[in-house]
C-alpha positions as CSV (number, residue, x, y, z in Angstrom):
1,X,20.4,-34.5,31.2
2,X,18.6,-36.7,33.8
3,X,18.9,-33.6,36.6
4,X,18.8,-30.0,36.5
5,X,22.5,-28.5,36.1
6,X,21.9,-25.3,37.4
7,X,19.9,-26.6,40.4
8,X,22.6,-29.1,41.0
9,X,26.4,-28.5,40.8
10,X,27.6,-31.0,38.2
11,X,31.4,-32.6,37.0
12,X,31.2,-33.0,33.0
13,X,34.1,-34.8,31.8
14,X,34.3,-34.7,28.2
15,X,36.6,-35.7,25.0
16,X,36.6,-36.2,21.4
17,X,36.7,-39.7,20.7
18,X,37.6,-39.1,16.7
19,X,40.5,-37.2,16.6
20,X,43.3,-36.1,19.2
21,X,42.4,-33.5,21.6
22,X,42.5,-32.1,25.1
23,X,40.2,-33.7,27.9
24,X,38.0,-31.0,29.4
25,X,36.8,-31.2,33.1
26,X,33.8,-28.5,33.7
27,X,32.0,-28.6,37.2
28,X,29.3,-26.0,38.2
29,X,31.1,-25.5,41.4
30,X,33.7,-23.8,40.1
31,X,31.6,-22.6,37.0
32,X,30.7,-24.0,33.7
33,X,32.8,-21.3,32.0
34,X,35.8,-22.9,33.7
35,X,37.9,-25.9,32.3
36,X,40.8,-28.8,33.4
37,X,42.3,-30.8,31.5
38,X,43.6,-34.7,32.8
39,X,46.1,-34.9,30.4
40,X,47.9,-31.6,31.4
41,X,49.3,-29.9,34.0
42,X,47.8,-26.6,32.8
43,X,46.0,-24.5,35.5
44,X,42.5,-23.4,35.2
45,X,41.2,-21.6,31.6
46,X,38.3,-19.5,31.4
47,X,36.6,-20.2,28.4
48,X,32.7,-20.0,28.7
49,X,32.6,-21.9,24.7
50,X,33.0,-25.3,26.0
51,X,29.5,-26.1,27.3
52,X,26.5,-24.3,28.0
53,X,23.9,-25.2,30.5
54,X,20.2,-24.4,30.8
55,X,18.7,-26.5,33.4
56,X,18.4,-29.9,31.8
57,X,19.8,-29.2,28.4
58,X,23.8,-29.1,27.9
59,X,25.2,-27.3,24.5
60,X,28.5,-28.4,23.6
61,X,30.4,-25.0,22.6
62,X,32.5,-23.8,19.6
63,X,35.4,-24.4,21.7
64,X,35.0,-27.9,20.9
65,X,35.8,-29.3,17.3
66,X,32.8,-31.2,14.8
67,X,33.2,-34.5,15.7
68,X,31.9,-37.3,17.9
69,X,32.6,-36.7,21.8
70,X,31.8,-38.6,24.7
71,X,30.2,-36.6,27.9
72,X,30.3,-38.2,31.1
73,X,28.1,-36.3,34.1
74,X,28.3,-36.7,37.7
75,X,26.2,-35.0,39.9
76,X,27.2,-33.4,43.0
77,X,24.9,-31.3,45.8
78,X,23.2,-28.1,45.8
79,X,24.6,-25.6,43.4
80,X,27.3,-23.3,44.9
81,X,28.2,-26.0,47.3
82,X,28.6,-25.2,51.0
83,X,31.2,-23.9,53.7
84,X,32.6,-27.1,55.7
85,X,34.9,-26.6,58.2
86,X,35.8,-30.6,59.2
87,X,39.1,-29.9,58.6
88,X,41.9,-27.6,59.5
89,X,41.1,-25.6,56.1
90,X,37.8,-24.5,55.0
91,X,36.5,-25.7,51.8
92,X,33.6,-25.3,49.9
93,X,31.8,-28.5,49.3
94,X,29.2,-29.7,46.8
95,X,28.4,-33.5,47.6
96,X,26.0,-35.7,46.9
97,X,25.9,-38.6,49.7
98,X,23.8,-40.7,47.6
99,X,25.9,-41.3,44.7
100,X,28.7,-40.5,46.9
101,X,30.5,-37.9,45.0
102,X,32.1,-34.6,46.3
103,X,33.3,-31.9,45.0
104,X,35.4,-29.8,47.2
105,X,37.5,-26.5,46.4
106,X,39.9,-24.5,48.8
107,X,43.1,-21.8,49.0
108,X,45.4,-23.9,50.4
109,X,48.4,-21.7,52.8
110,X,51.6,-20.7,53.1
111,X,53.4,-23.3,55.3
112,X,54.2,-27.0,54.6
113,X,52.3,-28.2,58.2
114,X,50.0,-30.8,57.7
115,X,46.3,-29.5,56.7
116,X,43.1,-31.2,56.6
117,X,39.7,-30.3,54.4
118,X,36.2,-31.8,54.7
119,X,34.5,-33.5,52.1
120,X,30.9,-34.0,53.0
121,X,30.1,-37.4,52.1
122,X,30.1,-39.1,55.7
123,X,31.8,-42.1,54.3
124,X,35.3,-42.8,53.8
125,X,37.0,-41.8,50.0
126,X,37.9,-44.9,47.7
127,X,39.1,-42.4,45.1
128,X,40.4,-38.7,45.0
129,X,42.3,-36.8,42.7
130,X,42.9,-33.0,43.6
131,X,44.5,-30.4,41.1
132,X,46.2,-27.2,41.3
133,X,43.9,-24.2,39.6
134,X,46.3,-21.5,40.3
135,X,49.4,-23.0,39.0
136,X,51.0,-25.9,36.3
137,X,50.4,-28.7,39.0
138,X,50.2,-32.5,38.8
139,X,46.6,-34.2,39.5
140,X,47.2,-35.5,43.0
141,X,45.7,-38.8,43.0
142,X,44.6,-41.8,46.0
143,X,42.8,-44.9,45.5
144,X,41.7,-47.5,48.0
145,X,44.4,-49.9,47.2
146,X,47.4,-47.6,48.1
147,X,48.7,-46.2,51.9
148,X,48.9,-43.3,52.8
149,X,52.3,-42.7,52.0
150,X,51.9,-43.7,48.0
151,X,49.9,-41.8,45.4
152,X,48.9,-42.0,41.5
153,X,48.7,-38.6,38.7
154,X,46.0,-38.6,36.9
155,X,48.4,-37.0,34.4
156,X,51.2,-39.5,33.5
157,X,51.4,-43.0,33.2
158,X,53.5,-43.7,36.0
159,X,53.5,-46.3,38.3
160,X,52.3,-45.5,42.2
161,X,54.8,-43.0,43.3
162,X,56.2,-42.7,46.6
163,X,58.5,-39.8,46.4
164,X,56.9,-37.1,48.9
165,X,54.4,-39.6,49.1
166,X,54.0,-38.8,53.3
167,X,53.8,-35.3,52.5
168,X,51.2,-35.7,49.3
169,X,48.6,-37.0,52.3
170,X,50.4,-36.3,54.8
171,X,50.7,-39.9,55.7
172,X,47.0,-40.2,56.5
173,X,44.6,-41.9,54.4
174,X,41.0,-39.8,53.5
175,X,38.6,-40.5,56.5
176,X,35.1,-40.3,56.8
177,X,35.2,-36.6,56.8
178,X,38.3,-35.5,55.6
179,X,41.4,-36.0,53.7
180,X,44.6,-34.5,54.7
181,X,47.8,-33.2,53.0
182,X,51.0,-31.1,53.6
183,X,50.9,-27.3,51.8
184,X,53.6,-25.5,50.6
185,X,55.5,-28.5,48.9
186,X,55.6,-29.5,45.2
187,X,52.6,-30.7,45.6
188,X,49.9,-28.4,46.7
189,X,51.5,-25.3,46.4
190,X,51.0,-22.3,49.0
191,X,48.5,-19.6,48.5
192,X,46.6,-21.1,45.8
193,X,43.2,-22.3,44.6
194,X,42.9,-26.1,44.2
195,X,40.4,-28.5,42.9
196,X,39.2,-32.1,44.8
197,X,37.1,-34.8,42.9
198,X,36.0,-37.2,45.6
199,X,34.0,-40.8,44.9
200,X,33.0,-43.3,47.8
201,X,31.9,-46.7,46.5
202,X,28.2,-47.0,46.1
203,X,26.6,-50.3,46.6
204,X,25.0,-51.4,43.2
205,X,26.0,-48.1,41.9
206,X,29.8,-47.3,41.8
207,X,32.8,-50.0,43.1
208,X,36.2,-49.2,43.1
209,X,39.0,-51.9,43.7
210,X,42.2,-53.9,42.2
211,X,42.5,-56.9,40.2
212,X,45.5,-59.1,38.5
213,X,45.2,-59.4,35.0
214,X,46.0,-63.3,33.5
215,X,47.2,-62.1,30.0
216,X,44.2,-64.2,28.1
217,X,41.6,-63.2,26.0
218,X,39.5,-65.2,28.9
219,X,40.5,-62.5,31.0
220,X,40.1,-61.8,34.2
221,X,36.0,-60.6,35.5
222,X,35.8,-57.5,38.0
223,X,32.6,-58.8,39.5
224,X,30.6,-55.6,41.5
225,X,27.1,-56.3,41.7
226,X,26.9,-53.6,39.1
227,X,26.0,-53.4,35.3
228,X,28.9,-51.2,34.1
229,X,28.2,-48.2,32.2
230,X,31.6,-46.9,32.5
231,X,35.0,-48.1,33.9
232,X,38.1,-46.8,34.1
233,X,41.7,-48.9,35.3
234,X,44.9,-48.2,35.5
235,X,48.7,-50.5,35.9
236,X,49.9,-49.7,38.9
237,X,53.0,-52.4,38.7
238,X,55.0,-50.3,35.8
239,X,55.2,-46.5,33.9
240,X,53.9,-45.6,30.9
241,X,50.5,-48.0,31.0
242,X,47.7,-45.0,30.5
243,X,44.5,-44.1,32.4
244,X,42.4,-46.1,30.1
245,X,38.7,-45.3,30.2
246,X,35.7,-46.6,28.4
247,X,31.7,-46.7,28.4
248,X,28.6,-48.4,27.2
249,X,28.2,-46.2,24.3
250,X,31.2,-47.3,22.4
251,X,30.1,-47.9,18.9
252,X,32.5,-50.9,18.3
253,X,31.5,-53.6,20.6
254,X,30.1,-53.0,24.3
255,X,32.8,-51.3,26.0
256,X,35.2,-51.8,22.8
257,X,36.2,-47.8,22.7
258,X,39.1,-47.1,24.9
259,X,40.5,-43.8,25.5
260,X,43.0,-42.7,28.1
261,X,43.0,-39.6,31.2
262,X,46.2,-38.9,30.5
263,X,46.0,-38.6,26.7
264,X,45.2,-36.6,23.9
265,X,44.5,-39.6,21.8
266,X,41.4,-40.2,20.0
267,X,39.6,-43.2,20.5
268,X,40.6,-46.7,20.1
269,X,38.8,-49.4,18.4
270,X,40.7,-52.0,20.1
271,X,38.2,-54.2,22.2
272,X,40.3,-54.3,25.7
273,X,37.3,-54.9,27.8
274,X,33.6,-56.0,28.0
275,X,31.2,-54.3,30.1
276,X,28.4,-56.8,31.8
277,X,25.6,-57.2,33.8
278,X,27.4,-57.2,37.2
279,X,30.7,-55.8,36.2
280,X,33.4,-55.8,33.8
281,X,35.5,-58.2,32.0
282,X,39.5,-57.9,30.3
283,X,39.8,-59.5,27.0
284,X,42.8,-58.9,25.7
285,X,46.0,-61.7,26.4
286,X,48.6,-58.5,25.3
287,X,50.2,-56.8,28.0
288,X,50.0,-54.0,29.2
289,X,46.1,-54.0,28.8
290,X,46.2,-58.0,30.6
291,X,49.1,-58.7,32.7
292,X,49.6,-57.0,35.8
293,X,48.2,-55.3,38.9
294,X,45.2,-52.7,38.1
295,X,43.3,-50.2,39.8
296,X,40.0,-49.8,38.9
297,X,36.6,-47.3,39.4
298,X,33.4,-48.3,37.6
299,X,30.0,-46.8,37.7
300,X,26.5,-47.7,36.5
301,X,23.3,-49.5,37.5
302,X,22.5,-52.5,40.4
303,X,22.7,-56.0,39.3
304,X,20.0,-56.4,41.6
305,X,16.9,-53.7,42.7
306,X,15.6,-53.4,45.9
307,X,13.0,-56.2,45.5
308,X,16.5,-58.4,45.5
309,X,15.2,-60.1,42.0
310,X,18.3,-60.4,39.6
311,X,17.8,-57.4,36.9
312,X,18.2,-58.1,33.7
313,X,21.2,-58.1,31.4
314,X,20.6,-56.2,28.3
């Protein structure tokens, strides 16, 4: 690893790409003996077999089966994180405001007024999923594109939902210091520990945004500035279209592997989408994978450095 884990809390999201099996979601916030899943609505397992971290070197556990995975890392702040008390509820936040990713966790109450917890970053959220580690819970989950009465789960393939959607958020949308929600509900249940994964856009780092697919195989180009090294998007027009995710070190074609949050499913060798200099590109005329209304988060490296001289594609 590129940083020191132990020095610097850190989200490892990781999943076998050959065969079918749960997606594990290890921070050092919470501990690295400490998993999620994206594809469940599981609570929190202990199981210190999943990874093992030793400052810069990460050991992928007997947990895990023998075969190819894919680990994706996201640093946050300090290790342990820090008491912020922006919002009505005091969380413990480990953010990083240059990559402009938070991890926040909190013991939500026992009423169903509105509450309010501080992220850290200073800027405003484009994406945020939160998760119940207490109790079987849905992934809670905003992006930029939707109000503040609508929401996603990371879980299902569902279209945006707007049942209890002004109680999910409370009908407020994530500031620059906070996002909000009602307790108490079905959705973050009273007297229990939750999860937040928070991601501000980056410039020449991280974008997140929507696009309309054209059903071609000239599809549509999700032009960012940045040269993707993974991207994740997801139909928000119809159910049962899937998180799908991919990465630069798919083995079939650049960006060719696609597997999905909210599925077991080993990888597929179905080229869906090309990763490029400054962005991303869909390639695929069938639909769902080409014809509606996406979301969209993508991360990776500037188009252009700071002398402004256009880097170059690789």
């Amino acid at each position: 690893l590129g940083w020191n884990a132990d020095t610097y809390d850190t989200l490892f999201i990781i999943k076998n790409r050959d065969n079918t099996e749960k997606w594990f979601w290890v921070d050092g916030l919470r501990g690295y003996n400490k998993y999620i899943s994206s594809d469940d609505t599981t609570a929190e397992t202990t199981d210190a077999n999943v990874i093992s971290v030793s400052g810069t070197t990460i050991t992928l556990g007997s947990t895990l089966s023998s075969d190819n995975y894919v680990v994706e890392c996201h640093r946050a702040g300090d290790a342990g994180g820090a008491e912020n008390t922006d919002g009505s509820t005091t969380t413990t936040v480990s953010a990083n405001t240059t990559t402009g990713f938070s991890i926040m966790t909190f013991t939500t109450s026992a009423t169903a007024s509105g509450f309010t917890y501080g992220h850290g970053l200073g800027v405003a959220l484009d994406f945020l999923t939160v998760k119940d580690l207490t109790n079987v819970g849905g992934w809670w989950t905003w992006h930029n594109k939707l109000s503040a009465d609508e929401y996603l789960r990371l879980e299902t393939s569902g279209a945006i939902y707007t049942d209890g959607g002004s109680a999910v958020w409370d009908n407020a949308i994530p500031t620059s210091s906070v996002f909000s929600s009602q307790e108490g509900g079905a959705w973050l249940a009273s007297d229990a520990a939750h999860v937040a994964y928070g991601w501000a856009a980056v410039e020449g780092y991280s974008a997140f945004g929507v696009l309309e697919g054209n059903a071609s195989t000239d599809g549509t180009v999700i032009s960012t500035g940045v040269k993707a090294t993974s991207l994740w998007y997801k139909d928000i027009d119809n159910s049962g279209s899937w998180w799908a995710t991919t990465d630069q070190q798919s083995p079939y074609n650049v960006g060719g592997g696609v597997m999905w949050y909210d599925s077991t499913t080993e990888e597929s060798t179905i080229s869906y989408v090309d990763l490029l200099s400054n962005g991303a590109k869909l390639r695929t005329a069938t639909d769902p994978n080409n014809a509606r209304t996406y979301v969209y988060g993508m991360w990776g490296t500037p188009t252009v450095d700071k002398s402004e001289t256009p880097a170059k594609a690789r």
